[in-house]
C-alpha positions in Angstrom: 26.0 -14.0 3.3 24.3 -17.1 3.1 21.7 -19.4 4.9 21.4 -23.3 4.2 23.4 -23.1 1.2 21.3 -19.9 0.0 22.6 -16.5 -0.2 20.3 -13.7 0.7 19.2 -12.6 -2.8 17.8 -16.5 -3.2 15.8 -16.1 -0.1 14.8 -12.9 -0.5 13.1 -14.0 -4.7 11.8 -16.8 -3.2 10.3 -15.4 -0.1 9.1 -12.5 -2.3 7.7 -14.8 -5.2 5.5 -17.0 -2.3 4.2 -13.6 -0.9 2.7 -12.3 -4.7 1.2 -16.1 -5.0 -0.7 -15.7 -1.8 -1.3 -11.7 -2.3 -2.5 -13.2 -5.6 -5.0 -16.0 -3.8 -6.2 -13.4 -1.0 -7.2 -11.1 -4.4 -8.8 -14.1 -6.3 -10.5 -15.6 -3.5 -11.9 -13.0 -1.2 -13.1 -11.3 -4.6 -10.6 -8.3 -4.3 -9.5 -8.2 -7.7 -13.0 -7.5 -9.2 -12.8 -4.1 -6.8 -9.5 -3.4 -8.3 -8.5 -5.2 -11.1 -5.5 -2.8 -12.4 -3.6 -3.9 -9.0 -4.4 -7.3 -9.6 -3.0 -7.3 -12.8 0.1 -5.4 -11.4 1.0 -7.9 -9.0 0.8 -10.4 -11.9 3.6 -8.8 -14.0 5.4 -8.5 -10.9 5.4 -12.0 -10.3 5.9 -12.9 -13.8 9.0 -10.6 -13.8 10.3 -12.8 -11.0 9.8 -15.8 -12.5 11.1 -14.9 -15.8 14.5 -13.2 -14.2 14.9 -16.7 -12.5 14.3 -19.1 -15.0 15.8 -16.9 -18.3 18.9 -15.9 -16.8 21.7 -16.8 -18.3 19.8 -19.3 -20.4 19.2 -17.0 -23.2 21.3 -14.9 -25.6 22.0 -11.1 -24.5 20.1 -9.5 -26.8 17.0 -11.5 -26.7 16.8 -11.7 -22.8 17.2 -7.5 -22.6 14.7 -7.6 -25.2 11.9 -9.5 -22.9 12.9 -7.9 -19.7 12.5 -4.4 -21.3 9.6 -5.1 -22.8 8.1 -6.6 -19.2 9.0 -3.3 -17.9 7.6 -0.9 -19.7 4.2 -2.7 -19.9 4.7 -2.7 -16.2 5.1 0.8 -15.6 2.5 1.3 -17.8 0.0 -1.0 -16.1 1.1 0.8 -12.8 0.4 4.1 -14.0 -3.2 2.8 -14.7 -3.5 1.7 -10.8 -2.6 5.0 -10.2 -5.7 6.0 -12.0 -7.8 3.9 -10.6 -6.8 4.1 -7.0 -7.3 7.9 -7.2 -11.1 7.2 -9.0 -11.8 5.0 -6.0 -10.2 7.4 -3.1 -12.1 10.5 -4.2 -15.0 9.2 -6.3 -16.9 11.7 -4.3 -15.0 14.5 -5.6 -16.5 17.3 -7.9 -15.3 17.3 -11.3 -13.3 20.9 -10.9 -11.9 19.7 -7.9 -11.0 16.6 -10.1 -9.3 18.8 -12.5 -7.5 20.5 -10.6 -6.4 18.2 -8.4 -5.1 15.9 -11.6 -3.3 19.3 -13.1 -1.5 20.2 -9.7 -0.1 15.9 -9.3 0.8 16.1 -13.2 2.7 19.6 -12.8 4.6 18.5 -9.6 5.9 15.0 -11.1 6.7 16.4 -14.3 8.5 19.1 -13.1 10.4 16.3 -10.5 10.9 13.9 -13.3 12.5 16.4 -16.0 15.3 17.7 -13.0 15.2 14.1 -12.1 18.7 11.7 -13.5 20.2 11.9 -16.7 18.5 12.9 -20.4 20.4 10.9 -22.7 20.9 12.3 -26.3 18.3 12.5 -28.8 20.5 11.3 -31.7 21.5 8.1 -29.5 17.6 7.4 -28.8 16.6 7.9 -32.5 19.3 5.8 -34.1 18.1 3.0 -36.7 19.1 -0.1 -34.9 17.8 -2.5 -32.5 19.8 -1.4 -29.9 18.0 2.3 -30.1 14.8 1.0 -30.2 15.6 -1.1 -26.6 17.7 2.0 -25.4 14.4 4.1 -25.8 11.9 1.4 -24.8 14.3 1.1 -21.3 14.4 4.6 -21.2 10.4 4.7 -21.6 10.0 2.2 -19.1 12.3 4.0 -16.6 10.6 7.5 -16.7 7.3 5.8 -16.9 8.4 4.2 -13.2 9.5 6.9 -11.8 5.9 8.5 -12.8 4.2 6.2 -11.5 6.0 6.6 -8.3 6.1 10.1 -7.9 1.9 10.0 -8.6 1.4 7.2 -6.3 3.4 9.1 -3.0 1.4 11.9 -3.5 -1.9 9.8 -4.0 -0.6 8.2 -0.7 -0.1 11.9 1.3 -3.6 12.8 0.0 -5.4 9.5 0.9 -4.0 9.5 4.1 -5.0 13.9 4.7 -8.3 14.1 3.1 -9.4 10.6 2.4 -12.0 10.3 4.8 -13.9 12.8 3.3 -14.3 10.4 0.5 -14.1 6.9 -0.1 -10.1 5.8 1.3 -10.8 6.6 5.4 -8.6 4.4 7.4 -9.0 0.7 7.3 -10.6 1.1 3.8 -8.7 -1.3 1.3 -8.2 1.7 -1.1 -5.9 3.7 1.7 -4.4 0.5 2.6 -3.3 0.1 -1.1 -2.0 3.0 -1.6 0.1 3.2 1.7 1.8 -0.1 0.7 2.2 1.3 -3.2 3.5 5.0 -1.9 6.0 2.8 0.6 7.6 1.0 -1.9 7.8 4.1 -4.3 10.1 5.9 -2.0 11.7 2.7 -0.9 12.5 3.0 -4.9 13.5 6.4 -5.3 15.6 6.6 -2.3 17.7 3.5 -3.6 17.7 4.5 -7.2 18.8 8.5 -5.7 21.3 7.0 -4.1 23.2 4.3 -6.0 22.9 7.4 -8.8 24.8 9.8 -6.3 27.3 6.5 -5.8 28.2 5.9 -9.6 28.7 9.1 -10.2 31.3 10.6 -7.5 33.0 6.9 -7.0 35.8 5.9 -9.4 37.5 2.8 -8.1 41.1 2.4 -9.2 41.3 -1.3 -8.0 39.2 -4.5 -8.2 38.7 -4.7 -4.8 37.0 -0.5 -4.6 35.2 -1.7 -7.2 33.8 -5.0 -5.6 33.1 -2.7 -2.7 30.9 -0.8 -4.7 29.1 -3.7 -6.6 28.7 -4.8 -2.6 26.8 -1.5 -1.7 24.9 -1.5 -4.8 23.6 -5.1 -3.9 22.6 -4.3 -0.3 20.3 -1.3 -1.6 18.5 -3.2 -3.6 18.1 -6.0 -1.3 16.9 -3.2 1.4 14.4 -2.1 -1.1 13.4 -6.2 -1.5 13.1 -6.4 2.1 10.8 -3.2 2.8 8.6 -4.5 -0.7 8.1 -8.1 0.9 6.8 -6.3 3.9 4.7 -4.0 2.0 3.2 -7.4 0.6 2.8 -9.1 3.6 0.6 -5.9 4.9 -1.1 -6.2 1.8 -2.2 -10.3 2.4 -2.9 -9.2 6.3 -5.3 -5.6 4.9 -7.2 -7.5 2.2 -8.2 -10.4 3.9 -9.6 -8.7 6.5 -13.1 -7.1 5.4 -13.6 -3.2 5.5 -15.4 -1.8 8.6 -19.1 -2.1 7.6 -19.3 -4.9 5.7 -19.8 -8.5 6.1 -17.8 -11.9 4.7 -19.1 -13.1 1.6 -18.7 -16.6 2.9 -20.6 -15.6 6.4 -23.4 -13.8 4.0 -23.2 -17.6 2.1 -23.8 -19.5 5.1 -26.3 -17.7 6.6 -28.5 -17.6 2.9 -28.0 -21.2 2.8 -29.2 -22.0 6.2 -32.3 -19.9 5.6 -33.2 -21.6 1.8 -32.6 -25.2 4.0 -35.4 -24.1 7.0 -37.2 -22.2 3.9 -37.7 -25.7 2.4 -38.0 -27.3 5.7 -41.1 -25.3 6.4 -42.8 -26.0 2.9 -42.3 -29.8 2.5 -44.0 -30.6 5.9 -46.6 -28.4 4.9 -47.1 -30.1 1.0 -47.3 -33.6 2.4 -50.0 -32.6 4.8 
């Protein structure tokens, strides 16, 4: 399918890409990304992901280009497992610490327990292998469990922001629940897609070229699905975060309104000198 000469994966990177650059601006500029600067950072890889996938692809040899994009994902799953943490420090800051203990021990136990019945286990002896094909076979496989981690911690971050948040700190319209919501959407957006393309390669076994460009063809309208539903998820995010929570007031309006009381300040005191 195309559009102008594009086909839908062009416009959907650079419709995506524009979005994290003004996510990124809203985060910078309306001082967001001191609040949370894990997420900020996040959004970063993510962008620099996108931009490396464009501009490295197909200019470099195999092994080197598999060797940066693995290495860009599991320092991204890793950085999203810390906006996990910090999301949850900033929903339920006013939580006691055995309630904090608990709750970390019952999220852990449920996503391990979902992430060990969860896809393949490949072979020990093929991930411990002296070569440096094992060593990106296990950082790839790092990254990938580390992902689906994240995402399993963040949905249920998301159900318990949106149950018991306003008890805390994340009650509706707070930027914390608003995070979350967007970060627990595009997690199952993520599962769902990677459950089903799994369920896909392993009961389809096309016997001609055209079965198998039929499969390639559902494979590539998952993930652009998924792209679709994370490009709204940003788009909430630009709309959330400028907006300021309930209770407080614009740092520019505050600004303003100090400025205009130094000027009458100094107003008042000059007429008041020359007399």
């Amino acid at each position: 399918m195309h559009f102008l000469g594009f086909n839908v994966v062009q416009i959907l990177w650079t419709l995506t890409f524009a979005a994290l650059l003004v996510l990124l601006v809203v985060l910078l500029g309306r001082d967001r990304a001191r609040r949370f600067p894990w997420f900020t950072a996040s959004m970063v890889l993510t962008a620099l992901r996108l931009l490396s996938s464009r501009m490295l692809y197909g200019r470099l040899a195999p092994l080197t280009m598999n060797q940066i994009f693995i290495t860009l994902a599991a320092v991204e799953a890793l950085v999203t497992l810390l906006v996990a943490v910090e999301i949850a420090r900033r929903a339920f800051a006013g939580a006691s610490r055995r309630a904090w203990i608990n709750g970390t021990l019952a999220l852990l136990s449920i996503s391990a327990a979902v992430l060990i019945v969860w896809g393949p286990w490949p072979a020990w002896k093929t991930l411990t292998v002296d070569s440096t094909l094992a060593v990106l076979r296990l950082v790839q496989f790092f990254a990938q469990k580390a992902s689906l981690l994240s995402d399993l911690l963040t949905v249920e971050l998301g159900l318990l922001a949106v149950l018991i948040g306003r008890r805390f700190q994340a009650g509706w319209r707070s930027h914390t629940q608003q995070i979350v919501i967007g970060l627990s959407t595009a997690a199952i957006a993520q599962m769902a897609v990677r459950s089903i393309w799994q369920q896909i390669a392993l009961h389809a076994a096309p016997q001609t070229q055209a079965e198998y460009e039929k499969v390639l063809g559902i494979q590539e309208k998952l993930y652009n699905a998924s792209s679709v539903l994370f490009l709204a998820v940003l788009v909430w995010w630009i709309v959330c975060l400028w907006i300021n929570e309930p209770g407080t007031e614009a740092p520019v309006a505050v600004e303003a309104v100090e400025a205009v009381e130094s000027a009458e300040m100094a107003d008042e005191i000059q007429p008041a000198e020359e007399k």
